[in-house]
N, C-alpha and C positions, 0 to 999 in steps of 0.2 A: 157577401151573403153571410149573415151571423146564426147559427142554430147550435141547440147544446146536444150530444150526442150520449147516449143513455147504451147503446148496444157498440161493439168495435169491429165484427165481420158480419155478414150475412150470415144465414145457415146456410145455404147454396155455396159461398164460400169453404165454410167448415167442413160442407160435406164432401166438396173436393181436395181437401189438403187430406183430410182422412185416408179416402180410396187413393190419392196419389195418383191422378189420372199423368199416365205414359206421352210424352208430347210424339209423335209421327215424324221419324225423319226423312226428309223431302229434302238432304243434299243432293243435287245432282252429281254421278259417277265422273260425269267428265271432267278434265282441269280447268275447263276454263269458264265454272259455275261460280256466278256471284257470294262471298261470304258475309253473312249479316252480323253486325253487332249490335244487338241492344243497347241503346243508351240512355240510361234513366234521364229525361228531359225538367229538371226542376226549377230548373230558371227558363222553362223553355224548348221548344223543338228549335227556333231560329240559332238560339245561342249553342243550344248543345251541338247543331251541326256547325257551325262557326269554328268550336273548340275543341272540335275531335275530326273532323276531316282530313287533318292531317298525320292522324294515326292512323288510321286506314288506308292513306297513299305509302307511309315507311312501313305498315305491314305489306302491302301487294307487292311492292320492292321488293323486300327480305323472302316474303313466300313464292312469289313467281306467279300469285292469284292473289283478281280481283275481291278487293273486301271494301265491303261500304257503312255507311253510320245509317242507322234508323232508330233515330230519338220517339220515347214512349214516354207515356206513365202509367204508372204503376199497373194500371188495369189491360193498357194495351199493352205490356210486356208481356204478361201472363196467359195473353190471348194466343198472342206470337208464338210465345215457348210452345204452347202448347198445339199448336197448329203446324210445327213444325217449320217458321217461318227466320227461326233466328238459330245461330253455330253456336254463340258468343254472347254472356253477359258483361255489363259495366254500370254496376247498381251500388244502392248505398250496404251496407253490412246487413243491417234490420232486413230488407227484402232480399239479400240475396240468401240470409237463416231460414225464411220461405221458400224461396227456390230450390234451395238445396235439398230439407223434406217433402218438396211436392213433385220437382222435377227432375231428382238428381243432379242437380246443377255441384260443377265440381271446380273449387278456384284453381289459378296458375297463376297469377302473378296479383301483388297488391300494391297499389300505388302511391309511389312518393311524394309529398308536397315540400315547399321549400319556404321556411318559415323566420322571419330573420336572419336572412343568410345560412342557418340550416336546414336538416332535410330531418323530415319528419314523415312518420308512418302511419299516428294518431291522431284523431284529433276528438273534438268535444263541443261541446253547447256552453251557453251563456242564457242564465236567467236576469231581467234586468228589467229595474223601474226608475222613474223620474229621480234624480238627488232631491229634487224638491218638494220631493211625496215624503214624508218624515215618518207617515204612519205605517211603511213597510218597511221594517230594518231586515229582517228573514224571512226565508221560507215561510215561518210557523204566522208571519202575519199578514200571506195571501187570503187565509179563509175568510170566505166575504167580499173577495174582490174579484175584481173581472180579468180575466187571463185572454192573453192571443195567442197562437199558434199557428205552422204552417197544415197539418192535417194529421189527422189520428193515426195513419198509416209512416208519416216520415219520421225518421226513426231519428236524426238529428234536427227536425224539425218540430219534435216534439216528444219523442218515444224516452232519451234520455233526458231530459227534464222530467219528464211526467214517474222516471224511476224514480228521484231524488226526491220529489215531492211526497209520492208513494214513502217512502221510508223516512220523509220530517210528518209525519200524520197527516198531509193533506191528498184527499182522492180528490181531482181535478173534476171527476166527473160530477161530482156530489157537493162538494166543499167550499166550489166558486159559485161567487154569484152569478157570472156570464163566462160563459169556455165556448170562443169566436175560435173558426179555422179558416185564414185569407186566406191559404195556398201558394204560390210560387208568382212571384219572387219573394224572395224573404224582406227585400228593403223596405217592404209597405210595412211591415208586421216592427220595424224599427220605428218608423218615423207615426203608427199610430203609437208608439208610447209617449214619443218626443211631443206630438199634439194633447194629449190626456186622453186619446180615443178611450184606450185601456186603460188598465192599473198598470199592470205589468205583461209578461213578454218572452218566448224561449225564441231561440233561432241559435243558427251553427257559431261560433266562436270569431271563425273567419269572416263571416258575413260581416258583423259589425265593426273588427277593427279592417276592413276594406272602405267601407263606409268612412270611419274616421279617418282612414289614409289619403281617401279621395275627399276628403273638405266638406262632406256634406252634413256627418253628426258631428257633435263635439261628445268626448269620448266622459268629459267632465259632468256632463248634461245626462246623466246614466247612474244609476247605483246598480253593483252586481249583489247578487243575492248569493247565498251559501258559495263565499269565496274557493278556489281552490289553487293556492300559491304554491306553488313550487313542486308540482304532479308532472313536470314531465314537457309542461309548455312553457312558452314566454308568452301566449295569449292569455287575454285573462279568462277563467273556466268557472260555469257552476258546475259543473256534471264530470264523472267520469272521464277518460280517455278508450278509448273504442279502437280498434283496427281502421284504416283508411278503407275507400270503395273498393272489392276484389273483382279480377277480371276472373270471370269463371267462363269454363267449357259446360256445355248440355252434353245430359246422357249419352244422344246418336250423332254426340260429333266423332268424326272418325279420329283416334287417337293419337296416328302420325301425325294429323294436323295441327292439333291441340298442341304435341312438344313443339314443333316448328313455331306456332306462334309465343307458345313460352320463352321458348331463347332466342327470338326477334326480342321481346320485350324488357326479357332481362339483361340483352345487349345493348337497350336503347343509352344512350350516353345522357346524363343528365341536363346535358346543356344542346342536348338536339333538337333541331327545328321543330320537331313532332312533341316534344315536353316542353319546348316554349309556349307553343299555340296551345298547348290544353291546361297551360300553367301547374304543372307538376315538373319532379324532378327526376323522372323517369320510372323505374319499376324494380320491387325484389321479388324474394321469394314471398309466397303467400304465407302470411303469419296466422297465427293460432287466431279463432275466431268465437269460441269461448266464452271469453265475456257476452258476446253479444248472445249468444246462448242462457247465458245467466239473465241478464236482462229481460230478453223475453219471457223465459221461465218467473222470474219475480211476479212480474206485470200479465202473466197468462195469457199470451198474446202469438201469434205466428203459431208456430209449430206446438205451443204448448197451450194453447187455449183450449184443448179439451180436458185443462185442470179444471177449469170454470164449472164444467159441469158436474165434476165430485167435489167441490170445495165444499168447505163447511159452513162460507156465507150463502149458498145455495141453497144446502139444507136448512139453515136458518129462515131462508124465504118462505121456503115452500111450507117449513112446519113455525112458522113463526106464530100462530095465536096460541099451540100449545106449550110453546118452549116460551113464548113470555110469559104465560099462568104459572108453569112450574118455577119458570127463572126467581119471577117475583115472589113465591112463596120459600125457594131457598133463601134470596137473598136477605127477605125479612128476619126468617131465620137466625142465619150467618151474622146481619148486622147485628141484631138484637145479642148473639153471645158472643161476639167482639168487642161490643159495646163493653159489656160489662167485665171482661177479663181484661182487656186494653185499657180500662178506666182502673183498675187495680194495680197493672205493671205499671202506667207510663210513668208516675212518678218515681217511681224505685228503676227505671232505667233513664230518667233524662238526664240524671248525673251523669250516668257511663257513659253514655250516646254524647255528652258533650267534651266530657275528658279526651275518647277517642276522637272525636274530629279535630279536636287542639293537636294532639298525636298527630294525627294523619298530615292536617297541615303542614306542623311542622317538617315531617317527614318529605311532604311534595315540595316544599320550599327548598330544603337542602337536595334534593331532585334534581330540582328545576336550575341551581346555582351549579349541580355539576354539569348538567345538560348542556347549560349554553357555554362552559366552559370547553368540552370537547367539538359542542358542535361546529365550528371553523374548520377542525381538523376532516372531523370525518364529512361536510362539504366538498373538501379538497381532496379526498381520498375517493369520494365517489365519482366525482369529475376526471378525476386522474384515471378513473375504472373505464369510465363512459368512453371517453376517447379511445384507449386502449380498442376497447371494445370497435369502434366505428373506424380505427385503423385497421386491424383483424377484419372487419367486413367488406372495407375496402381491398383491400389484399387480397380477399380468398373471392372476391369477384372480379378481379384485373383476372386470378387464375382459372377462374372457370372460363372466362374470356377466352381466354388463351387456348383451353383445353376445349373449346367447344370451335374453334378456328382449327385448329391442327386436326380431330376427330372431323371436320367436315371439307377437308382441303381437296378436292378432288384428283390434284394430282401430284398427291404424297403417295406412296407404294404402304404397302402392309409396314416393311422394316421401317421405311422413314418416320412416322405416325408412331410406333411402339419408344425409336430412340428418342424424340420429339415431346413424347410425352414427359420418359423417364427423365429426360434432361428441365423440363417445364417441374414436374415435383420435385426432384432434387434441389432445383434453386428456388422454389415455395418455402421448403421446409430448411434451406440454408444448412444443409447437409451434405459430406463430401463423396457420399457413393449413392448406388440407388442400383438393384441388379433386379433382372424378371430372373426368373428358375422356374422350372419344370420340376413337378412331385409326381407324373404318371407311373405307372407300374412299372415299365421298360427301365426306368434309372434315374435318379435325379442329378438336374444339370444344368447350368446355368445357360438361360437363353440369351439375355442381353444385361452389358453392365453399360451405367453411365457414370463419368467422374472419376477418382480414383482407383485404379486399375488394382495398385498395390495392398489394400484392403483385401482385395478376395485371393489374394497370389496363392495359384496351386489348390484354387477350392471345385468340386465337382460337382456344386452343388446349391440349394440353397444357405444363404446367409449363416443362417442357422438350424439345424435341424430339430434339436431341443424346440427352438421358437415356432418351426411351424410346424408341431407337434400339438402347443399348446394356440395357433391360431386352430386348427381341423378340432379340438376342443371346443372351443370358443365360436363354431361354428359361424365362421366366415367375418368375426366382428373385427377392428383394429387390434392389434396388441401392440400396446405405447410403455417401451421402457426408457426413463429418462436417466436412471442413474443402471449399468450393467454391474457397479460392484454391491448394488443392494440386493443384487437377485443370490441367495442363497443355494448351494447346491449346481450352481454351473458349471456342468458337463460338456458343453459345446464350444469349450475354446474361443469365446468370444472376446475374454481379457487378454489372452494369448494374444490375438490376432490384432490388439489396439484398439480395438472398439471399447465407447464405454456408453451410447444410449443405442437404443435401436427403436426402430417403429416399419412396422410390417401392417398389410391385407393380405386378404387369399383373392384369388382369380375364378368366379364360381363358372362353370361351364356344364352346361347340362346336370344342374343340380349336385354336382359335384366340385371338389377344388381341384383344376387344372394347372393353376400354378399360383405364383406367390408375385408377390410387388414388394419388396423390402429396401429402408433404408437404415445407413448407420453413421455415426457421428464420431470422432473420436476424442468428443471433452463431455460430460453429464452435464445435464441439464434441469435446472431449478425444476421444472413440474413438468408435467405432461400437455399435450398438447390442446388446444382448445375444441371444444365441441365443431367449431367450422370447421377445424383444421383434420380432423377426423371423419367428417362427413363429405370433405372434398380427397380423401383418399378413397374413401368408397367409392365416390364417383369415378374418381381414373382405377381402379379394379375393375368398375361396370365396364365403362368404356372400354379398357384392353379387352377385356371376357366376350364383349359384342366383335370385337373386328378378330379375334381370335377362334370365334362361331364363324362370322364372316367369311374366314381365310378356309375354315375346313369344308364351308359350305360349298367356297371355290374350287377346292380340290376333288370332293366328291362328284361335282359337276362333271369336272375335267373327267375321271375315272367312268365318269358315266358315260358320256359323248365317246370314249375310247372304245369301251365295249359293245356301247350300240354301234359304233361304227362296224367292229368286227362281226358284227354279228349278223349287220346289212352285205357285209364281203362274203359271211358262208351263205348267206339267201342265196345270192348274187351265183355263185360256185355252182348251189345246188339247183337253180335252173337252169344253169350252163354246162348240167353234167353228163347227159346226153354225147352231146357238140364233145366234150372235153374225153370223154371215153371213146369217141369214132375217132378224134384227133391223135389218141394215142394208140391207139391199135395200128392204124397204118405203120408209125414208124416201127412199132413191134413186132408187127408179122412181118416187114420188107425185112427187120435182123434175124429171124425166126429160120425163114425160109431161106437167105443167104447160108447160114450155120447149118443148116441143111444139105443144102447143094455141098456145100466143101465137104462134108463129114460123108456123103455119099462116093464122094471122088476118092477121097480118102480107102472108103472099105474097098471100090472097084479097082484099087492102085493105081491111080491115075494122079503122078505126083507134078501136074505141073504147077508152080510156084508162081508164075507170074498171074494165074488163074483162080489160085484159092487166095492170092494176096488180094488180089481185085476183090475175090467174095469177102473177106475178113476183114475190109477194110469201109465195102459198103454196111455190113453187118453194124459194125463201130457207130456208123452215124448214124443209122438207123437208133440206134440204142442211145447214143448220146442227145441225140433229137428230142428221145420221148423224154431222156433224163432232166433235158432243158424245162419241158411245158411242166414237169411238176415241179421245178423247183421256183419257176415265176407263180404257179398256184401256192405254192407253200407259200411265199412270201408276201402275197395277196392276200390272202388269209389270216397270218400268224399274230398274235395278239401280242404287241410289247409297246413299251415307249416312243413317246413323238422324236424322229429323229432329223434335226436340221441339220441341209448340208444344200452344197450347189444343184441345181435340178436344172439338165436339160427339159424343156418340154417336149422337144421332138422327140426325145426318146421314148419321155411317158407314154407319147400320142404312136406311136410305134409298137411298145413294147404291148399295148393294150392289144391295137388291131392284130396283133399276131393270137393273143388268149383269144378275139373274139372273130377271129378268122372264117371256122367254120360254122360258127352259130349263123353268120351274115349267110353263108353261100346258103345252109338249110331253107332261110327263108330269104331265098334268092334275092338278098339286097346286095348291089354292086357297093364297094367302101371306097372311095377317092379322100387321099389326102394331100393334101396342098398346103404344105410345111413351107415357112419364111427360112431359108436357109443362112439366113445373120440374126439366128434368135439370138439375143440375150439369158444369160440365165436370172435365175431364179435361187430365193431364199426358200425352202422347203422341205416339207417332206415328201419323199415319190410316191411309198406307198399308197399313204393317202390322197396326194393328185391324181395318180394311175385310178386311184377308184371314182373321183370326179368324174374323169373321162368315159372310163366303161360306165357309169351311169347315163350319163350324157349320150353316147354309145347306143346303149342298148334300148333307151328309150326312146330311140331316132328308130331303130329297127321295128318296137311292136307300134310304132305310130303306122308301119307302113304296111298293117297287116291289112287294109283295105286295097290298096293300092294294086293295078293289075299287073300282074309279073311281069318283071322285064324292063318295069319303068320304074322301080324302087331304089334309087339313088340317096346314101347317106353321105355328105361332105365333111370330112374333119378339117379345119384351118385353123393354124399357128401364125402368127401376124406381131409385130413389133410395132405399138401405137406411136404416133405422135407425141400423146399425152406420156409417153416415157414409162410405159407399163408393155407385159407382156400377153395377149390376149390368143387365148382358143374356144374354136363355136363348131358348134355341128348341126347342119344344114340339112333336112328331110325333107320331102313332096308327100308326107300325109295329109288327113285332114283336117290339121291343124287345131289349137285351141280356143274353144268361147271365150268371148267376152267376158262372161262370168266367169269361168275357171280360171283365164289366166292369172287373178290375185294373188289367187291362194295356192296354188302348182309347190311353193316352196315351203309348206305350212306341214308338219309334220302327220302323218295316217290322214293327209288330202289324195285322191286316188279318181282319176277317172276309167280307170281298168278294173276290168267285173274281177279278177284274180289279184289283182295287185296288193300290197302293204301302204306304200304311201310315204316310205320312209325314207326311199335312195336319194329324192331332190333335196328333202330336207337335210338329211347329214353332209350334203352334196354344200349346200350355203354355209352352216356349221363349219366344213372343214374352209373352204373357200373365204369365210370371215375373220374364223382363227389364224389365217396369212395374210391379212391386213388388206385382203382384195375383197371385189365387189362381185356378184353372181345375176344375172337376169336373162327376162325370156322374152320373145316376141312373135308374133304373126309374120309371115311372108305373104306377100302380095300376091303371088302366086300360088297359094297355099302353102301348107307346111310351117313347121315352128324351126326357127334357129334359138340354141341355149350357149350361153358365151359367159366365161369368167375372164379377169383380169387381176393379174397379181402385179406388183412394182418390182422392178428389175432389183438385184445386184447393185447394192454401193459402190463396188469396184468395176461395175460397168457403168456409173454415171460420170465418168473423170472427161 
C-alpha cells in the first residue's frame, strides 16, 4: 500500500507520551509466574520467535523462572507495557527513547552483533539507488524522486536516513515526489529498487549485505548515496552509527530481577547456543544512548515532538499571509540596497576574494600533502588504540565473571568470598599484594591480606594511612597512584616499605567507609589505570560492602534470637513462679525447723550429739535442696553465649521434670518418662535444649486443662532412631490440635491460648534448626498431640 504521510504521531499519541501514562504491574508475587519479553517483531512474529526462543530457555535456566518471547509491533508493545502485560523490552534504540519517556523503561544490557568476524555494538542504514540511474549521484539529487521505506516509526528503517537527508536539504516529507512505507521485511524495499519500482531506498546496512551474502542482490547493482568509509564499520553506511537494540527493564519490574537477568545476560558467552540462534554475539553493558536522543531531537520526533508545536515553522504557518506581506516588503527593501552597495564593492573586492582563494588553496594543498603523509601512521596508531581498548574489555569482563561466580557461590563462607575476591583483583590488576583493613573507630587493622605477606610486615593497619585520608576526601572514589615517588610530601612511609604505585577504594557501609580495599606494586607504573579498570574496583568495594552488611545483618539476627530466646526463659520462670516459690519453701522450712529443734535442745542442755547431728545434717539438705533449684533456674534463665559441648539428652529431659515437678502435681497431671537408656549423645547446647523440652513440657500440661482429673497423663520419650539421629516427644490425652492450626503452631505470636504469647514453639524450631535438627507435630489417634524433635548424634558415636 503506497500513501505520503503529511503528520508523524496522532494527537492521542502525543497526548499520552505527554501525561506519561504509569503501565500496572500485574507481576505475579509467586515464583513460578510467567516473565514476558517484548520483542519488537520486524521481520515478523514467526521469525522473531524462531530467533529468540532460545534466550528465554538460557534465561529460565540462569533465573530458576519461566520467561517467554512475545513478539509485537510497535503498537502492540506499547499496549502491552502499558497494561502491564510485559517485565522486559527488546526493541530497536528510536522506540525504546519512547519507552523510556513514556514508561520509564530502563536498559541493562545492549546487544552484540558479529560482523566479519568482529563484534560490534553499532550499527547504521544504507541509502541506495540503481548504479544505472546516473541521475542520482547524492542525497541532494533525490528531490523529485520517489523514495521507499520500511515506516515513519522505524528508526533504522527509515528515522536515520530521514536525519541525513533532513541535514543535505531534503525534507522527505515534502521534497519527494512519492515517500512509499512497505513495512517489514525489509528485503522487498531492496529488490523494489533492483526492479525500478522506486528511485531509491533506506533500509538497515545489515539487511543488504545479507542479501548480497546469500546470492540474491548483486551488491554492484546498487549505488550507495552519501557514503560513510571508515566510521566504525566494514559495512558500507549512509547514516550515522547508533547504539545496537537495548534490553530494557519496565518501571514495576521488581529490581532483584532485573540484576539477575543482567548478569545472566552479560554472562551469556558469545559463542553460546542462545547468541547463535538469535545471531548475535551475546551482551555488554548498556552503552550511552545519546545519539539516538540527538536524532530524535533534530527530527522532533518521540519524546521531543512537542518542539513541533513551538517551532518557528509553525508560527510561520499559522501567521504566514502576514509574514509573507511584511517578508516581501523587507526583502524588496534589502534587495534593492544590496543591490546597489554590492554593485559598488564587487569589483573593488573580486581581486582580493581571488588572491585569497589562490592563498587558501595553496595552503589546503600543502594540508592535504602533510595529511596523507601522517595519516598511515595515525591509522596504525588508532588500530593499535582500538584493540588495546577491546583487550581491557575483554579482561575486565572474564573479571567481572569471575567476581560475579565467587559473590554468588552458595557455598563459599563469608571469609572464603572476601579471600576469593582479594586474590581475583590482585591478579586483575597484576599486583603483588592486596589487604582489606578496617578504619572503624575501635582501631585500624588489617582484616585480610592476599599475596605478599612481606609488604605489610609489622603494619596495624591500613596500607596507608595518608592514602585513606585522601580516599574519605575523595569521598568513596578510587585513588590511583602510579608512580609513589611523584607524590610529594610523603609522610606514610610508603618508599620506606618498597612500595612504589598504589591503587585503593573505600568499603561504603551504611553511608559511611567501613573499610578500605587497597593494592600495591613495587615498580611505577607508565599511567594510571583505565576507566574499566576503575569502575571494576568499585564493583568489588560494592560487592565486599554487601556481604559485609550481609555478615552484620547475620550477626544481629543471632544476638536477636539469643535474647528473644532469654526473654521466652523469664516468660517461662515467671509463670512457673508460683510452683517454684512452693518448691522452695518446703525444703527451707524442713532446714528452718530442723535448726530449730537442735538450737531448743541446745538452750534445754540436752547435749545428745548423735541427735543434733541427725538434725544438722537434715538441716544441710534441706538447704542445699533449695540451693540446687535456684541455681538450675539461674542457669535457665542467664543470658550469655551459645555454648557447644556433649549433651546427654536424658539429662536434659530429667533435669527439666524435676523444675517442672510441682507445676505438673498443681494441675494434677501425672509425668512418665520413658528414657532409651543407650542414648547417644548429642552436639549442643543444654541450656537451650532444656528449654525445648520445658516448652514442649508445659504445653502438653495446659493442653490438659480440659481433661478430667486423674486421667491427665504427659509422656516424655527419648529414643535412638534408626535413621542414626537422637529423637525426644511428648505425648498428652488433650484435645488435641485443628486441622487448620496445626500449620501454623511453629509460626512465631501463632497462639491458640486465650493468655498465651506465641513464642515458646517458635524459638522452640529456631533453636532445634540452629542444631542441624528437624521439629514437628502431630494428631493422635486417640486424641492428644505428640511434639518430637530430632537432632544427629555425635561423630564419635557413628564409628
Amino acid at each position: 500500500m503506497q500513501h505520503r504521510h503529511k503528520t508523524l504521531l496522532p494527537a492521542g499519541m502525543l497526548l499520552a507520551l505527554v501525561l506519561g501514562a504509569a503501565p500496572v504491574d500485574h507481576l505475579a508475587a509467586d515464583e513460578g509466574a510467567v516473565i514476558r519479553i517484548g520483542i519488537l517483531a520486524y521481520r515478523g512474529k514467526t521469525l522473531a520467535l524462531t530467533r529468540w526462543s532460545a534466550t528465554a530457555k538460557y534465561l529460565s535456566a540462569h533465573i530458576g523462572r519461566p520467561f517467554e518471547i512475545v513478539p509485537v509491533d510497535l503498537d502492540e508493545m506499547a499496549d502491552a507495557i502499558n497494561t502491564g502485560k510485559l517485565q522486559f523490552t527488546l526493541t530497536n534504540p528510536g522506540n525504546y527513547v519512547s519507552l523510556e519517556a513514556r514508561f520509564g523503561a530502563s536498559r541493562i544490557a545492549t546487544m552484540q552483533t558479529r560482523e566479519q568476524g568482529q563484534t560490534r555494538v553499532r550499527y547504521g542504514a544504507v541509502i541506495i539507488t540503481r548504479s544505472a540511474n546516473s541521475s542520482i549521484q547524492s542525497l541532494q539529487d533525490l528531490k523529485g524522486k520517489s523514495f521507499m521505506a520500511v515506516s515513519p516509526v522505524a528508526f533504522g528503517g527509515f528515522q536515520m536516513a530521514w536525519r541525513e537527508l533532513i541535514e543535505n536539504g531534503i525534507d522527505p516529507f515534502s521534497d519527494l515526489s512519492d515517500l512509499q512505507f512497505a513495512g517489514f521485511p525489509q528485503d522487498k524495499i531492496i529488490h523494489a529498487v533492483q526492479t525500478g519500482a522506486v528511485d531509491a531506498a533506506t533500509v538497515r546496512a545489515e539487511t543488504l549485505m545479507r542479501m548480497v551474502e546469500a546470492g540474491t542482490v548483486d551488491l554492484n547493482a546498487f549505488r550507495i548515496l552519501n557514503p560513510q568509509h571508515g566510521k566504525g564499520s566494514t559495512l558500507p553506511l549512509s547514516t550515522r552509527l547508533y547504539p545496537e537494540w537495548p534490553f530494557a527493564t519496565l518501571r514495576n519490574t521488581p529490581r532483584e530481577l532485573a540484576t539477575r537477568v543482567a548478569q545472566a545476560l552479560l554472562s551469556m558467552p558469545a559463542d553460546h547456543p542462545a547468541a547463535q540462534a538469535s545471531r548475535t554475539a551475546g551482551w555488554t553493558v548498556p552503552l550511552d544512548y545519546s545519539p539516538v536522543h540527538r536524532l530524535m531531537k533534530t527530527l522532533k520526533i518521540g519524546p521531543y515532538q512537542i518542539l513541533r508545536q513551538t517551532s518557528l515553522s509553525a508560527v510561520i504557518k499559522r501567521y504566514a499571509g502576514w509574514i509573507g506581506g511584511i517578508t516581501l516588503l523587507l526583502l524588496s527593501l534589502i534587495i534593492l540596497n544590496g543591490y546597489i552597495s554590492r554593485t559598488n564593492h564587487r569589483l573593488k573586492h573580486a581581486q582580493s576574494v581571488l588572491r585569497n582563494e589562490i592563498s587558501e588553496r595553496k595552503r589546503s594543498q600543502e594540508a592535504l600533502a602533510r595529511y596523507r603523509d601522517t595519516l598511515e601512521d595515525e591509522v596504525t596508531k588508532r588500530t593499535e588504540d582500538l584493540e588495546e581498548t577491546n583487550r581491557s574489555l575483554e579482561k575486565s569482563r572474564m573479571a567481572l565473571r569471575e567476581l560475579v561466580k565467587i559473590t554468588s557461590a552458595p557455598d563459599l563462607s563469608h571469609e572464603e568470598k572476601l579471600a576469593r575476591l582479594l586474590d581475583t583483583g590482585r591478579e586483575y590488576f597484576s599486583l603483588p599484594v592486596a589487604v582489606l583493613a578496617s578504619i572503624k573507630a575501635g582501631g585500624r587493622q588489617i582484616c585480610r591480606v592476599s599475596g605478599d605477606t612481606g609488604l605489610v610486615k609489622n603494619r596495624a593497619g591500613p596500607l596507608s594511612n595518608a592514602c585513606v585520608t585522601r580516599l574519605i576526601e575523595h569521598k568513596g572514589e578510587p585513588l590511583d597512584i602510579p608512580d609513589l615517588e611523584q607524590v610529594k610530601n610523603d609522610t606514610c612511609g610508603c618508599r620506606q616499605q618498597g612500595w612504589r604505585n598504589y591503587l585503593g577504594a573505600a568499603v561504603i557501609v551504611d553511608g559511611r567507609i567501613h573499610c578500605t580495599l587497597e593494592f600495591a606494586g613495587t615498580h611505577a607504573r607508565e599511567s594510571t589505570y583505565s576507566t574499566w579498570d576503575h569502575e571494576l574496583l568499585k564493583v568489588m568495594a560494592q560487592w565486599i560492602a554487601d556481604e559485609v552488611e550481609l555478615q552484620i545483618a547475620h550477626e544481629a539476627r543471632q544476638r536477636h534470637q539469643a535474647e528473644f530466646a532469654r526473654v521466652s526463659r523469664m516468660n517461662t520462670i515467671g509463670e512457673m513462679a508460683a510452683s517454684l516459690a512452693h518448691e522452695l519453701n518446703q525444703p527451707l522450712t524442713g532446714a528452718i525447723n530442723y535448726c530449730n529443734g537442735c538450737l531448743r535442745m541446745l538452750r534445754d542442755g540436752k547435749n545428745d550429739s548423735e541427735t543434733l547431728a541427725i538434725g544438722m545434717q537434715n538441716a544441710v539438705e534441706g538447704a542445699t535442696l533449695a540451693a540446687d533449684i535456684i541455681r538450675r533456674i539461674r542457669e535457665f534463665v542467664q543470658k550469655g553465649d551459645s555454648r557447644q559441648c556433649a549433651v546427654d539428652l536424658n539429662q536434659a529431659v530429667c533435669n527439666v521434670a524435676t523444675l517442672v515437678k510441682h507445676e505438673a502435681s498443681r494441675h494434677q497431671v501425672k509425668l512418665r518418662l520413658d528414657l532409651d537408656k543407650n542414648l547417644p549423645l548429642v552436639d549442643g547446647d543444654l541450656i537451650q535444649l532444656e528449654q525445648v523440652v520445658l516448652n514442649f513440657i508445659r504445653n502438653g500440661i495446659d493442653a490438659m486443662d480440659a481433661v478430667i482429673s486423674g486421667h491427665r497423663i504427659l509422656t516424655v520419650t527419648t529414643l535412638h532412631t534408626k535413621g542414626g539421629a537422637v529423637m525426644v516427644s511428648t505425648k498428652d490425652n488433650g484435645e488435641g490440635i485443628t486441622d487448620e492450626a496445626m500449620p501454623r503452631i511453629f509460626d512465631a505470636f501463632y497462639t491458640t491460648k486465650a493468655d498465651g504469647m506465641g513464642i515458646g514453639l517458635s524459638i522452640s524450631r529456631s533453636i532445634i534448626e540452629a542444631h542441624q535438627g528437624n521439629i514437628r507435630a502431630r494428631s493422635l489417634s486417640n486424641g492428644g498431640t505428640e511434639l518430637l524433635f530430632e537432632l544427629p548424634i555425635r561423630p564419635a558415636n557413628l564409628s
